[in-house]
Residue frames as a rotation matrix with the C-alpha (Angstrom) as fourth column:
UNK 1
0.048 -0.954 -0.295 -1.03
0.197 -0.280 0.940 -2.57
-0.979 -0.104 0.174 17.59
UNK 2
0.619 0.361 -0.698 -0.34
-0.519 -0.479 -0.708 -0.55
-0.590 0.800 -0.109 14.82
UNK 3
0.655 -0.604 0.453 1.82
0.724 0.674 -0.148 -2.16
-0.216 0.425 0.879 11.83
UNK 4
0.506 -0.515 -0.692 5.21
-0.352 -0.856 0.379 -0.04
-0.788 0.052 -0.614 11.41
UNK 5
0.769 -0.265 0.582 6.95
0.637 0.393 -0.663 0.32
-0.053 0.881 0.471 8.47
UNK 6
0.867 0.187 -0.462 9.81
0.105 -0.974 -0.199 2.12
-0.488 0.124 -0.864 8.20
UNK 7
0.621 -0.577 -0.531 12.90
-0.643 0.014 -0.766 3.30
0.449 0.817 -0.362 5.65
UNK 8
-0.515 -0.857 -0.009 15.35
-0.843 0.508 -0.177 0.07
0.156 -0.084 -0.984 5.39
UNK 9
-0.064 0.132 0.989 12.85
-0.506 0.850 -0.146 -2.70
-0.860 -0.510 0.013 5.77
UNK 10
-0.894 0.146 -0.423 12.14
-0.381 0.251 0.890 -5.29
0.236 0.957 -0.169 2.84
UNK 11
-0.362 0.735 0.573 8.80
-0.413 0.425 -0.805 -6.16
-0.836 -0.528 0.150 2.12
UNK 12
-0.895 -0.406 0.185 8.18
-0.066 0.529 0.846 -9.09
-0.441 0.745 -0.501 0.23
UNK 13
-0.432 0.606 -0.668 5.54
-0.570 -0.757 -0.319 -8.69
-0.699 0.243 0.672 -2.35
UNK 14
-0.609 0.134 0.781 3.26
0.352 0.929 0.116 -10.98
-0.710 0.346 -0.613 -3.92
UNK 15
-0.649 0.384 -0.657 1.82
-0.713 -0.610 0.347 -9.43
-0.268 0.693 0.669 -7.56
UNK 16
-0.810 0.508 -0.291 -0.55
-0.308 0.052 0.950 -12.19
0.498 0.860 0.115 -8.09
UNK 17
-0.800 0.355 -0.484 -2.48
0.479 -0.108 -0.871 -11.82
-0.362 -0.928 -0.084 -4.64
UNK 18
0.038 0.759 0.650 -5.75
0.645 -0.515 0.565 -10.28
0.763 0.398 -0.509 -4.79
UNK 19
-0.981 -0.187 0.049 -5.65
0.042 -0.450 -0.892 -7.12
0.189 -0.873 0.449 -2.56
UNK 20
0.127 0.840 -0.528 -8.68
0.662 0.325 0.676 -6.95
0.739 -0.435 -0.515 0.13
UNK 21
0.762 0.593 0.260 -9.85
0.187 -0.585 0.789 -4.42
0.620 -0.553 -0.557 2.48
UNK 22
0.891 -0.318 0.324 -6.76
-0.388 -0.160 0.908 -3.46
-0.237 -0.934 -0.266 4.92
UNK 23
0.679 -0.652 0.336 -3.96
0.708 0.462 -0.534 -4.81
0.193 0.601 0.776 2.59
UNK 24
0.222 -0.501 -0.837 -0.89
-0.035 -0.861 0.507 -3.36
-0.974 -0.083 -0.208 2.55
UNK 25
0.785 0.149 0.601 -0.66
0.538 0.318 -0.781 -3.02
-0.308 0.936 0.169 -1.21
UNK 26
-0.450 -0.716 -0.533 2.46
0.248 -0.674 0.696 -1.26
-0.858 0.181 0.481 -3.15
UNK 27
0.483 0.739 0.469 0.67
0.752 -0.077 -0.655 0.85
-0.448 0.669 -0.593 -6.34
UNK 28
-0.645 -0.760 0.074 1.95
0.581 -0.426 0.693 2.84
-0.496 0.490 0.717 -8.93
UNK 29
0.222 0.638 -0.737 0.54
-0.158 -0.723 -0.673 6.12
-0.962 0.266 -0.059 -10.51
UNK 30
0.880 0.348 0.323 0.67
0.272 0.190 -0.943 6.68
-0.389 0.918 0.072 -14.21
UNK 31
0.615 -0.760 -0.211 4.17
-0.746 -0.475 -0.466 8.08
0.254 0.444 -0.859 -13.98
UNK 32
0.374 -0.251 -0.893 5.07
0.034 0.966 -0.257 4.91
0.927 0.066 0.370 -12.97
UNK 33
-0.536 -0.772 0.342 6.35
-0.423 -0.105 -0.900 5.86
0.731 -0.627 -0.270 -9.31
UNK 34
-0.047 0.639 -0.768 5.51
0.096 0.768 0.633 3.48
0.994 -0.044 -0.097 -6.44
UNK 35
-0.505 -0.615 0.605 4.86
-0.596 -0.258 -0.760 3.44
0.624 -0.745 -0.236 -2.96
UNK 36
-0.876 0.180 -0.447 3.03
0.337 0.892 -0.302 1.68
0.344 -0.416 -0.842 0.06
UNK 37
-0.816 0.323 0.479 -0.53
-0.387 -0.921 -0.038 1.91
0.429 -0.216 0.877 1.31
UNK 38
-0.914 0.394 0.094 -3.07
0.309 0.828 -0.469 0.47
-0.262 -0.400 -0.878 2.90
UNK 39
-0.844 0.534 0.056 -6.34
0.237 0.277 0.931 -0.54
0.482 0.799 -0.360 1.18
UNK 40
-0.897 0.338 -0.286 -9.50
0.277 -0.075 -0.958 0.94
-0.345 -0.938 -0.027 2.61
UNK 41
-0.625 0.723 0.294 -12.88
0.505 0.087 0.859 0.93
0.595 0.685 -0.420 1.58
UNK 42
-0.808 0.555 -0.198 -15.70
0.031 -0.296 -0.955 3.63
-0.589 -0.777 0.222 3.37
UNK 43
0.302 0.944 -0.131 -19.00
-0.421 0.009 -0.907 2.97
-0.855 0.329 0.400 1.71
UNK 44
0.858 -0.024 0.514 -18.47
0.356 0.749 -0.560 2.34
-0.371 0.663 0.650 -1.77
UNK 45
0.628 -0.774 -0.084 -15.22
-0.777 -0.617 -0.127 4.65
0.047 0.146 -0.988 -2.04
UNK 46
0.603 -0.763 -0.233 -11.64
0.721 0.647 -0.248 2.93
0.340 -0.018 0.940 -2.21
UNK 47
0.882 -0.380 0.278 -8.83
-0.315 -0.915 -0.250 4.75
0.350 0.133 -0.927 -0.85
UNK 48
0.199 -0.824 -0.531 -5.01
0.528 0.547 -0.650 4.53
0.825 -0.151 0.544 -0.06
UNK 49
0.958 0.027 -0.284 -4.65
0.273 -0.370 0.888 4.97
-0.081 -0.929 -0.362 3.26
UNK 50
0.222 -0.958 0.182 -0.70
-0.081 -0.205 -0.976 6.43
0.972 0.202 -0.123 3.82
UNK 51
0.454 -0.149 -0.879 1.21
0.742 0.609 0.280 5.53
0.493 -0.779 0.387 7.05
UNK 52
-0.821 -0.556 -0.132 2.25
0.546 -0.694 -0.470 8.66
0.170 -0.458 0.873 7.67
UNK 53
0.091 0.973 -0.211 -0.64
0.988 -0.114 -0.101 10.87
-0.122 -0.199 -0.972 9.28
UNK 54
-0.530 -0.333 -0.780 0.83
0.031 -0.927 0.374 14.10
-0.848 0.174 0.501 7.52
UNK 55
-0.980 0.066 0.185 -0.94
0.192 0.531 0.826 12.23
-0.043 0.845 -0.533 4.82
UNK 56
-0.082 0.818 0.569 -4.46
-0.369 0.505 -0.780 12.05
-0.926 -0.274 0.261 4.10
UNK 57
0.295 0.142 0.945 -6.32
0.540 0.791 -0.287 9.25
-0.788 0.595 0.157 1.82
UNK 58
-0.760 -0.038 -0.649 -6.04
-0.610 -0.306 0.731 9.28
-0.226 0.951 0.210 -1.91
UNK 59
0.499 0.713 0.493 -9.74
-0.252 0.663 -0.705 7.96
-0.829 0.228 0.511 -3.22
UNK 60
-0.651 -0.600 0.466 -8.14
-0.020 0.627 0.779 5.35
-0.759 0.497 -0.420 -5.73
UNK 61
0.529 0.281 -0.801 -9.16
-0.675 -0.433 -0.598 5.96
-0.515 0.857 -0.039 -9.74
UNK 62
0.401 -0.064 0.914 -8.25
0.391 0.914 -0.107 2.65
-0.829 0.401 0.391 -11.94
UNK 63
0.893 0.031 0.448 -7.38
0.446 0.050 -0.893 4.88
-0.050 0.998 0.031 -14.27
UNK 64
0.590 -0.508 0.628 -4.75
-0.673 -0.739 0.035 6.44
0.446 -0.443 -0.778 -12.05
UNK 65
-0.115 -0.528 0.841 -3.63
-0.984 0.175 -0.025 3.82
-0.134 -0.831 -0.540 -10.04
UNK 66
0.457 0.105 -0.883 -2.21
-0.358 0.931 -0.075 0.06
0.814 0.350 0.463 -10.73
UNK 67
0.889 -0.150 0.432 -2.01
-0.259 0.615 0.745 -2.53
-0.377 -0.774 0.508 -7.54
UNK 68
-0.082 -0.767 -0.636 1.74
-0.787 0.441 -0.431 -3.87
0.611 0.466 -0.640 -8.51
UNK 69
-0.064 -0.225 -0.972 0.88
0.123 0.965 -0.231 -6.25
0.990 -0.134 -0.034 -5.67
UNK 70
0.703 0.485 0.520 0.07
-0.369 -0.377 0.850 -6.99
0.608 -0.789 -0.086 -1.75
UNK 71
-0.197 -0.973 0.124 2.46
-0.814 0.092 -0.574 -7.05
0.546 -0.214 -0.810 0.77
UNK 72
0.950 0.295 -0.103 2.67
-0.123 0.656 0.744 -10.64
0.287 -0.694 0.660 3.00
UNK 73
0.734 -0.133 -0.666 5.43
0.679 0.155 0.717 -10.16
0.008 -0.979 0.204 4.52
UNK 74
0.904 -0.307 0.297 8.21
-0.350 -0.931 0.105 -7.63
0.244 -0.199 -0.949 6.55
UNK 75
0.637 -0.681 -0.362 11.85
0.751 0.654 0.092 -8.13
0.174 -0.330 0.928 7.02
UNK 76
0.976 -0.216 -0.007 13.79
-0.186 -0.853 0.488 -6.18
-0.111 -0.475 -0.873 9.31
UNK 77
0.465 -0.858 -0.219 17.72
0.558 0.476 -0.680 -5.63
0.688 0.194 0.700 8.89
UNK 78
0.951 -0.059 -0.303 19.64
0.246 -0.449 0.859 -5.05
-0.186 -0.892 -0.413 11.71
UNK 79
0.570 -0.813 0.121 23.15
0.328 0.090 -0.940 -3.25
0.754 0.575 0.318 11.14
């Protein structure tokens, strides 16, 4: 089962986590804007997987991209 994310949950975010393979990780570019992705590694590549499949990867560049932190856990609100 896939994990679903979608607009209106909270996900609580732990910045001093190490992220690992399959993380969901939130990361920020150099302009400082953030979003969610999962961590994926294919040989010796990193990339940010995106949860939308309209998406494809971004290979992840350290000099581009700063982990702010891995998600551990989801909270749904119901209105």
């Amino acid at each position: 089962m896939d994990p679903e994310f979608i607009e209106g949950d909270i996900v609580v975010v732990d910045p001093d986590r190490k992220a690992n393979i399959n993380d969901f990780v939130i990361v920020a570019n150099q302009e400082y804007e953030a979003t969610l992705k999962q961590l994926k590694k294919y040989k010796n590549l990193w990339v940010l997987h995106p949860l939308n499949p309209k998406y494809e990867d971004m290979v992840v560049k350290k000099s581009e991209y700063k982990i702010i932190g891995v998600v551990v856990e989801k909270k749904k609100k119901y209105y």
